[in-house]
N, C-alpha and C positions, 0 to 999 in steps of 0.2 A: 751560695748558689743552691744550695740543698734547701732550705728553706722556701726560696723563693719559687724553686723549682714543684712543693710539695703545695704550695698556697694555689700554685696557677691550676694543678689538677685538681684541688678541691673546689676552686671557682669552676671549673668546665665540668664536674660530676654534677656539683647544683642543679648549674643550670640542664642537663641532662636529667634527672631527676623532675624536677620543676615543669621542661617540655613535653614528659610523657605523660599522656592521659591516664588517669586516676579512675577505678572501679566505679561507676552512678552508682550510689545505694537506693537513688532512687528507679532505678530503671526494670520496670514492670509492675511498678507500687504505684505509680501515678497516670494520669490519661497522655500526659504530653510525654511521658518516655516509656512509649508501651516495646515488649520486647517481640520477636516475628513468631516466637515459639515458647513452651517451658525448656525445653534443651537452649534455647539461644539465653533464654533469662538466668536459667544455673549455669551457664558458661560464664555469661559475660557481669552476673554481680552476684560476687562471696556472701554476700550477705542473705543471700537463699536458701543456700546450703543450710539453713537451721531453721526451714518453718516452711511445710507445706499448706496450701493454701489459697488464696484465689489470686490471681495476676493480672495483669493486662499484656494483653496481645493485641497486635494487629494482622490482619489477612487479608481480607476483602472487607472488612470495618473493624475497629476499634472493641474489643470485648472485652469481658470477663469470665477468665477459663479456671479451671481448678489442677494443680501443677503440686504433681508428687516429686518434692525435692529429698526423697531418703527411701523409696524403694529403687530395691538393683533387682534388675533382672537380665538374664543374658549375658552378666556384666556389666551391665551399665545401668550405673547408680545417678537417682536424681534425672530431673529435668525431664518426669509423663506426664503428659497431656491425660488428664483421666475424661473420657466420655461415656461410663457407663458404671454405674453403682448399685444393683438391685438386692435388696433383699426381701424376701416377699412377705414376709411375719412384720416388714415394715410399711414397705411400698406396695402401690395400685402395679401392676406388670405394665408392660409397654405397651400403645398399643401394636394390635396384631397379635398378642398373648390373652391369656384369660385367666385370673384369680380363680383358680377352683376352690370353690368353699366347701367344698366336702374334704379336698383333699390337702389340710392346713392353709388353704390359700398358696398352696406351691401354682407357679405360673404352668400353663400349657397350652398346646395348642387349642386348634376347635374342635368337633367334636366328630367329623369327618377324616378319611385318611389323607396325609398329603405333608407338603412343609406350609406353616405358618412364622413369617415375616415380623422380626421388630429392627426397627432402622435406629442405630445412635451415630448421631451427627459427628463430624471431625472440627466444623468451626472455620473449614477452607485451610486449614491445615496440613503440610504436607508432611508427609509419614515414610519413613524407610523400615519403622520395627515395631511389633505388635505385642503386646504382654497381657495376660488375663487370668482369671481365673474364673471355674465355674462347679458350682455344689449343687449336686440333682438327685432324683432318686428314677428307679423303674418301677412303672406301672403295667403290670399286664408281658405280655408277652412280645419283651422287644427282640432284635433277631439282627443285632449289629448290622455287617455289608451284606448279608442275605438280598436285599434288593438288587445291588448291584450286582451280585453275584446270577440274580435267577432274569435281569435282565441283560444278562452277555452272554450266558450258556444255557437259558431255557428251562421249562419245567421238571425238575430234574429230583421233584419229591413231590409230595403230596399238596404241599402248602402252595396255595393259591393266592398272593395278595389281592385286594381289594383295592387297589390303583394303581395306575397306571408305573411301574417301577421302570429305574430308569439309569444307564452308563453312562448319564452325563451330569454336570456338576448341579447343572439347573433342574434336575429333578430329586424325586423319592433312590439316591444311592448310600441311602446308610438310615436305621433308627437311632436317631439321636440328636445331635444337635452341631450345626453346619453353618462354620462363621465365614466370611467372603467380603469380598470389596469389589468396589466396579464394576463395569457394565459393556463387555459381557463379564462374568464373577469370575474373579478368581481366588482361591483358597487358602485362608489365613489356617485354619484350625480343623479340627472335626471331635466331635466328645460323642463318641460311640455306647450305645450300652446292649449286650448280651443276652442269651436266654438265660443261661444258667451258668455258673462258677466252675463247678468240675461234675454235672451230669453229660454225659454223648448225646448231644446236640450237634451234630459236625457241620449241620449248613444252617447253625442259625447262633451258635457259640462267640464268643470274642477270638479274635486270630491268635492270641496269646490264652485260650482257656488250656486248660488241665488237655482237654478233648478242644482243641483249636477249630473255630469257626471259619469263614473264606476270608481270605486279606482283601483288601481295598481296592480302591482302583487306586492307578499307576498315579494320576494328578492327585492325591492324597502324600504317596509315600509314607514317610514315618510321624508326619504331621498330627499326631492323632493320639488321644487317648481311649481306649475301650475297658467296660469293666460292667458285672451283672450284678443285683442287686439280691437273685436267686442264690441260694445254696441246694443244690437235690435237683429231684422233679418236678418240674412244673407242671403245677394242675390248672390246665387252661379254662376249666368254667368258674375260676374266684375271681381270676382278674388281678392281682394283690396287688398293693400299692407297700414296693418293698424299705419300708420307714426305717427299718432297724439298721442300715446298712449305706451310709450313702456313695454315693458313686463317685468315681476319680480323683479319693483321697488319698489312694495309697496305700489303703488300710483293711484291713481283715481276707485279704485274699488266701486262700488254702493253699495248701503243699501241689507243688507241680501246677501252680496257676501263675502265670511270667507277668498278671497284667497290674501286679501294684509294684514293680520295679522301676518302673521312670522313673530319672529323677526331678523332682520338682514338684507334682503333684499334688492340689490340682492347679498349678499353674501351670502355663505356657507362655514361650519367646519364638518369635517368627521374625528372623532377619529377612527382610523383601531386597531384592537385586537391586531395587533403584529407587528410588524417594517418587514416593505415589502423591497424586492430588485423585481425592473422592470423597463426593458428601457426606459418604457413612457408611459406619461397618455393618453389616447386616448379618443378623444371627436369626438362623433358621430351625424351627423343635420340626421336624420330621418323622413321621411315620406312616407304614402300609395298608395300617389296618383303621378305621376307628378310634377313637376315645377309650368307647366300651371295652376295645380288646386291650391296646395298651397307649403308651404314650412316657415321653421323658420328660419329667415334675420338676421345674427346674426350682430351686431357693434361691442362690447367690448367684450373681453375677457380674464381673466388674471385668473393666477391659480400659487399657492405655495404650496410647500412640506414643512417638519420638519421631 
């Protein structure tokens, strides 16, 4: 009875084994088994988990996306959707930016005060989490949330911008660079940059300098990295383009300066409330003044969905 009893479960595991669907190896490596996402394609076949690289997807057509199966961020490892890769010693800038050739070819805005617009596509993809990172430098005399700050409380020093500054998302409320999605925008990130490290600066400083600048507005929160490129004085008739030094790595901040303490930097993770559908992420270089006076020089930038 023992025997017979141990044959008849081994017949019904089989078959149990045998009826459950088996992992596609090919599922996102071919047109006819495209997967909905890179998260749904490293879910649902092992065989991803060891090679990032281009997929197929389907959304609103049939593509081919590029699917980071081995960075974590946030936590969660494998399966971004990468829609933004820049680096400017390689790549033309997007457009809406400008390859400054005086200044390495770092990307920037135009040469007027204001935010200038690069749009990277999602592919009709829907997104609930954002990861990126970004390697820049300061030029000239940037002045972190100074705009926001001198548009909700008024002229309240001597500095006058030279456009229109502004407490809402859609304008000049920070020097630096301002990522967003949808329409009206809402706020993925913000990569701030400073006048100076630890000179008194106090309305134009990073909110974490030595000598703390103005904090954000409230739709920012802690969404945000800031960091100056200055060390000292700044002498506002050079303009400098601060190379030695780049911004929101994390690195060479001075004693009693809180703004290379984040952790992660420079990257960022933005969990969003709810699984977004939007064309694209849109990353904005912003500033008050001119070209001439300053501007945020961007090199690297890369940014993934989930």
């Amino acid at each position: 009875m023992k025997i017979l009893a141990f044959i008849i479960v081994t017949v019904l595991l089989d078959q149990v084994v045998s009826n459950h669907p088996k992992p596609c190896t090919k599922y996102g490596l071919e047109l006819d088994h495209p997967g909905t996402s890179c998260d749904d394609i490293y879910e649902k076949n092992p065989a991803s988990h060891y090679k990032s690289g281009l997929y197929v997807i389907k959304t609103n057509k049939v593509q081919l996306v590029y699917c980071d199966m081995s960075l974590e961020c946030g936590s969660h490892k494998g399966g971004w959707m990468r829609i933004a890769d820049l680096n400017s010693s390689r790549d033309n800038c997007p457009p809406g930016w400008i390859n400054n050739q005086g200044y390495n070819s770092l990307c920037t805005g135009g040469s007027a005060a204001g935010c200038y617009s690069a749009h990277f596509t999602t592919d009709g993809t829907k997104f609930s989490r954002v990861c990126g990172m970004m390697k820049g430098y300061q030029k000239g005399s940037m002045d972190a949330f100074y705009p926001y700050s001198y548009a909700a409380f008024g002229p309240y020093t001597n500095y006058r911008p030279t456009v229109t500054v502004s407490t809402s998302l859609d304008g000049v409320y920070v020097e630096g660079v301002s990522i967003t999605y949808g329409n009206p925008r809402k706020h993925i990130w913000t990569y701030a940059v400073g006048l100076s490290e630890d000179y008194n600066y106090k309305y134009y400083n990073c909110p974490c300098a030595k000598y703390p600048g103005p904090t954000p507005p409230p739709y920012i929160g802690n969404d945000y990295y800031c960091e100056s490129g200055n060390t000292g004085v700044y002498d506002r008739e050079l303009h400098t383009l601060y190379s030695q030094d780049p911004l929101w790595d994390g690195y060479n901040c001075p004693s009693e300066n809180n703004c290379c303490n984040r952790p992660g930097m420079p990257w960022f993770f933005r969990q969003l409330p709810v699984k977004e559908s939007a064309p694209s992420i849109e990353v904005r270089i912003c500033n008050d003044q001119g070209f001439n006076d300053e501007s945020a020089a961007i090199e690297q930038l890369q940014l993934y969905i989930q």
